[in-house]
C-alpha positions in Angstrom: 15.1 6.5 29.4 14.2 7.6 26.3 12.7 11.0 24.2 9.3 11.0 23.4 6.0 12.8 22.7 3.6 12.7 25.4 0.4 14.4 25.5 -2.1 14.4 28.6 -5.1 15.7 29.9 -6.1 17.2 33.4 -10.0 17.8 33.2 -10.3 19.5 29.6 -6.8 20.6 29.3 -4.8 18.7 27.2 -1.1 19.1 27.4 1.7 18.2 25.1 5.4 18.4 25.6 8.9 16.3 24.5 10.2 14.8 27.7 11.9 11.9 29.1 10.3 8.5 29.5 11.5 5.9 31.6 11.1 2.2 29.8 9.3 0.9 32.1 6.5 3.0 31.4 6.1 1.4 28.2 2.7 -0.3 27.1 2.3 -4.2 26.7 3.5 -5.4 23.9 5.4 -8.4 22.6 7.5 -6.3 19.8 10.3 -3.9 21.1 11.3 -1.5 18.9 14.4 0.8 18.5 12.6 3.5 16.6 14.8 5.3 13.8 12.4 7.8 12.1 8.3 8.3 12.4 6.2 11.0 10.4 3.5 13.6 10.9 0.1 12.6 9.2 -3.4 14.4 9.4 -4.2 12.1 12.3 -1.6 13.1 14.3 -1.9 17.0 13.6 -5.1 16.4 15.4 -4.1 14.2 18.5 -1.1 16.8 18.9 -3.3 20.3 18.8 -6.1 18.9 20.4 -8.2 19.8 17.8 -10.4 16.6 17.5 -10.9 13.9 20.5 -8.3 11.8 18.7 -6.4 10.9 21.4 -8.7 8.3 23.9 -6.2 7.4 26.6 -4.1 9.6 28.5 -1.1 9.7 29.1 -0.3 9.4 24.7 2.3 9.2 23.1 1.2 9.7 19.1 2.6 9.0 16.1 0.2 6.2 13.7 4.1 5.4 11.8 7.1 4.0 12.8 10.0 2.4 11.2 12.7 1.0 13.1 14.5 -2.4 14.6 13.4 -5.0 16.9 15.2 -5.3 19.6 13.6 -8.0 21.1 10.8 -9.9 20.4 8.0 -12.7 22.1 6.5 -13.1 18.5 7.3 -15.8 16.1 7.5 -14.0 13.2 10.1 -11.5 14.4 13.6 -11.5 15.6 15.9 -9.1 16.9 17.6 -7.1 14.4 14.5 -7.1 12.0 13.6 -3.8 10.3 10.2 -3.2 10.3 7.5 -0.8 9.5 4.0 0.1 11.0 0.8 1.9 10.3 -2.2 2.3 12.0 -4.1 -0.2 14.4 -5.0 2.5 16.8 -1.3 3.4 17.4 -1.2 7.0 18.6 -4.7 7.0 19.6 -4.8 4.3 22.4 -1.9 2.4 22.2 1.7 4.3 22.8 3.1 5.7 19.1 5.9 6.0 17.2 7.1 9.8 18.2 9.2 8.4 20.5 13.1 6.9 20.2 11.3 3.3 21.4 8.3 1.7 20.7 6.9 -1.9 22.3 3.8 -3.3 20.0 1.8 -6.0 19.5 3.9 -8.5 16.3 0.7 -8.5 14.1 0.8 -5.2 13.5 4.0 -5.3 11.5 5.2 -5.5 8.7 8.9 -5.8 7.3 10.7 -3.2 5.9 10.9 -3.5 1.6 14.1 -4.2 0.5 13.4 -1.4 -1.9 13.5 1.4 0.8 15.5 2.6 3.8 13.3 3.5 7.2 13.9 7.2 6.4 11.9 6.7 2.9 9.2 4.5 4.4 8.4 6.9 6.3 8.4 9.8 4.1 5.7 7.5 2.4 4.0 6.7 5.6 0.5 5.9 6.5 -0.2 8.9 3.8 1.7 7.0 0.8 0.2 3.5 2.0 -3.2 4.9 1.7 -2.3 6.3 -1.4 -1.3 2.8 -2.9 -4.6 1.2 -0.9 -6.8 3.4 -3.2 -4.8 3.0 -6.4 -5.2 -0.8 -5.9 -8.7 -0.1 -5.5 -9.4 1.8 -8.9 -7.5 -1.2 -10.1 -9.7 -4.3 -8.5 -12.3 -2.0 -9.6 -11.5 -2.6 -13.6 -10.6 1.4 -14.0 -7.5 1.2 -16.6 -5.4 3.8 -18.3 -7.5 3.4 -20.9 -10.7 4.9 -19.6 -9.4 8.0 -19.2 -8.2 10.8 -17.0 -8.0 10.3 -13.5 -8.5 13.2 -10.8 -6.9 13.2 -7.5 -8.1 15.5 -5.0 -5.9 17.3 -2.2 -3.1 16.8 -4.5 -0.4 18.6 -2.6 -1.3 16.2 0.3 0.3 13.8 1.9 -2.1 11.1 0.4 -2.6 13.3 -2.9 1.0 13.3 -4.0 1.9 9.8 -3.3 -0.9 9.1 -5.1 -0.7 11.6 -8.1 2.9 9.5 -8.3 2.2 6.4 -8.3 -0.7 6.9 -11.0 1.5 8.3 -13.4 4.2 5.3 -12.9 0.6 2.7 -13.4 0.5 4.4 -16.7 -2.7 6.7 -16.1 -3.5 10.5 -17.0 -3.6 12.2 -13.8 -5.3 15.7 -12.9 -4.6 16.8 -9.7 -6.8 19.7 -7.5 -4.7 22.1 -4.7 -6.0 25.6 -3.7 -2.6 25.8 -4.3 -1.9 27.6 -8.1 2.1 28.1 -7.0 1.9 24.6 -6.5 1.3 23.2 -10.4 5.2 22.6 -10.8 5.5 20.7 -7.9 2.4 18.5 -8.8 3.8 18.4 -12.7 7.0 17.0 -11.4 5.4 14.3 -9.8 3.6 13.2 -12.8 0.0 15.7 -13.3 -1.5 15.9 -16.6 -3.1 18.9 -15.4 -3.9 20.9 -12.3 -7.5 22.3 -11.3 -8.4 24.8 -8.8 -9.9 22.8 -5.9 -12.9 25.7 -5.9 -14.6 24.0 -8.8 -15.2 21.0 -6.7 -15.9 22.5 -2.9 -18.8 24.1 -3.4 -22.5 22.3 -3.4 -23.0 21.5 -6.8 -25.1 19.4 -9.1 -26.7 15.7 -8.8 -25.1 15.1 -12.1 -22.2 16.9 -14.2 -20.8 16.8 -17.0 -18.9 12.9 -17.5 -15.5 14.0 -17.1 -13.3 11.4 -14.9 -12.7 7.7 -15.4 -12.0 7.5 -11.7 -10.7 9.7 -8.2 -9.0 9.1 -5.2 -10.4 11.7 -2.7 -9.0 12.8 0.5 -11.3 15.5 1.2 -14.6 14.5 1.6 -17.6 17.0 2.1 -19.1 18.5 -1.0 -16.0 18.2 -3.0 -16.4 14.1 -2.8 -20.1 14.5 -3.8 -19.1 16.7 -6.9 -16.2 14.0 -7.9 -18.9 11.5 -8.2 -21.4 13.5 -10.0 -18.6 13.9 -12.3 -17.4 10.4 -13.1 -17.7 8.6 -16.4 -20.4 5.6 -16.4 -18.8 2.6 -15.0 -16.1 4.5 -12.8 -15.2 4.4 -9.2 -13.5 6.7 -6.6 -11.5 5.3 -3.8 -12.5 7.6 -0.8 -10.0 8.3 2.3 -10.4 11.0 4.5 -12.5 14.3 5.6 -10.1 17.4 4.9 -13.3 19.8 4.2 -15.6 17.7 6.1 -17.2 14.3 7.0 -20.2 15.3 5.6 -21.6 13.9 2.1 -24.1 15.7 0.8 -25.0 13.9 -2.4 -27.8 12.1 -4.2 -27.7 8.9 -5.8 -28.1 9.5 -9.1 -24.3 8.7 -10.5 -24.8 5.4 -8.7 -28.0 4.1 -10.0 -27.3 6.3 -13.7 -24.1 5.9 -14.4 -23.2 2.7 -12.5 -20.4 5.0 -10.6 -19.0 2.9 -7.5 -17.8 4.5 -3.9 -14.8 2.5 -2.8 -14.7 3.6 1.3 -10.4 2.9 1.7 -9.4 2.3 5.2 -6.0 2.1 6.5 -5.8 1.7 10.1 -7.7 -1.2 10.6 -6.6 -2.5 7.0 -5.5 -6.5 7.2 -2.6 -7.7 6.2 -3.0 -8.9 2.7 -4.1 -5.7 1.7 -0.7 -3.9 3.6 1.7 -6.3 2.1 0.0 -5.7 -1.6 0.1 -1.9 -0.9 3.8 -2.0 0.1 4.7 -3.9 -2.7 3.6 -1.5 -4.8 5.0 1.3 -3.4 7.9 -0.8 -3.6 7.6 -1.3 -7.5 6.4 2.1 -8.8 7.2 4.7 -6.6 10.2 6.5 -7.5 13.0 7.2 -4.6 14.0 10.1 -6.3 10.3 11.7 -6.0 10.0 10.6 -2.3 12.9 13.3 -2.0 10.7 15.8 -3.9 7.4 14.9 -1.3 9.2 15.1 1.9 11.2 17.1 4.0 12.9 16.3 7.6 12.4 17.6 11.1 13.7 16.8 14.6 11.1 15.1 17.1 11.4 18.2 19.0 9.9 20.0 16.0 7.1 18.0 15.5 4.7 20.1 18.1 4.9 23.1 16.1 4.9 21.1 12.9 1.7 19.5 13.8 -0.4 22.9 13.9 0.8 23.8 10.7 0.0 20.4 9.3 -3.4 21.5 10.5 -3.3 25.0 8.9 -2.5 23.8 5.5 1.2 25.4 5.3 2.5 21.7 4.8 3.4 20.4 1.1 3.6 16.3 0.3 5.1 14.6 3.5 6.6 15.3 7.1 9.8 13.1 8.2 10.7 13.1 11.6 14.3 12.0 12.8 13.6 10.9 16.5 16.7 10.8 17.6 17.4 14.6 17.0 
């Protein structure tokens, strides 16, 4: 037996509770997994609350992050006693999760644990930080250098936002970072911001074309904010583009495309191959400082996470959720 997350659904009543699970209810797989520590992202604040049709096979257990130890293992590439990490592939949607104290998965959805970090850390980066270093890779392939100026990072107290605000600083880049949050400058300061704006200059429907201000953006937020970020960029920039926060809605016109030669980099994580993974990792590995990953995140219990989840949802959650499953 083992402690996990289980949500389920009688007609349109979704349930969600911690409970006991016997092993032999878990999902195919040939990866077994001694999970040590998972997280809370955006995607999971939904499948727990119910709030979006997430979830697509009942009974769940969510969580899209795990980090933990194989315990056994069918796959070539893995052995018991390897520490290894995963994000995304549909995990927590309709394959079994990582809020849980044991996890069996399909081997190609791993990958191993950097040297660099401890499973606690990974996840306090998460599918959040790994998205983050996705998109900052993407400026990059893109040709946008520190040199071209300022870039702007929206949803900055985020999950995604601070990793990224982070890790743009370490690549040697001016960073601005946007929060509705003004008690929040010091935090984002300390994690490497230039400056802060007030998210309400960006949320509101705004011009085909502003004033050139940004070299490049990683947005998390979607809606009319992204539309204003790319009316705003410089000619030749790019934005990396990762998630819906005020909407999935893009109500913009092409004129920074086809006038300023601005280009929309779509960044997707869950479905992300491997090459892609490894490079993000590695550079999580190589500029993210452990001390700031203590600044982003704080710990909970798994039997926290419920309750954690809807404030997730709510907006009362700063940088990154850690969740010890085996409290």
């Amino acid at each position: 037996m083992f402690n996990a997350i289980v949500i389920d659904k009688t007609g349109d009543e979704q349930s969600v509770s911690l409970t006991q699970v016997d092993e032999s209810r878990l999902p195919e797989g040939n990866v077994t997994i001694d999970v040590a520590w998972s997280t809370l992202n955006y995607k999971d604040g939904l499948a727990i609350t119910g709030s979006s049709p997430v979830v697509r096979k009942f009974p769940m257990v969510p969580g899209i992050d795990l980090a933990g130890t194989v315990r056994s293992s069918d796959h070539p590439e893995w052995k018991s006693g390897d520490k290894v990490v995963l994000n995304g592939w549909g995990v927590g949607e309709v394959h079994w999760g990582g809020l849980a104290q044991v996890a069996r998965l399909n081997g190609d959805w791993l990958v191993p644990l950097p040297e660099a970090f401890s499973a606690r850390q990974a996840m306090a980066i998460g599918t959040a930080g790994y998205t983050a270093a996705l998109c900052v890779d993407a400026l990059v392939q893109a040709g946008v250098t520190p040199g071209h100026g300022e870039i702007l990072v929206t949803g900055a107290t985020g999950g995604v936002g601070s990793v990224a605000v982070a890790l743009l600083k370490r690549a040697g880049y001016a960073v601005a970072g946007s929060t509705g949050k003004a008690s929040e400058s010091d935090y984002l300061k300390q994690l490497g911001a230039d400056s802060v704006i007030d998210r309400a200059e960006l949320s509101e429907p705004g011009r085909a074309l502003g004033k050139e201000r940004w070299a490049g953006a990683i947005d998390s937020v979607g809606s009319h904010t992204l539309a204003n970020v790319c009316a705003q960029i410089r000619y030749g920039g790019a934005v990396a583009a990762c998630g819906l926060a005020q909407g999935a809605d893009f109500k913009a016109t092409v004129m920074p495309f086809i006038l300023r030669g601005v280009r929309l980099h779509g960044v997707d994580s869950v479905m992300a191959p491997r090459p892609l993974r490894l490079a993000a990792w590695a550079r999580l590995a190589r500029d993210l400082d452990p001390a700031l990953i203590e600044v982003i995140a704080h710990e909970i219990g798994l039997a926290e996470a419920i309750a954690a989840a809807a404030d997730l949802l709510a907006g009362k959650v700063r940088g990154r959720v850690v969740v010890d499953v085996n409290r």
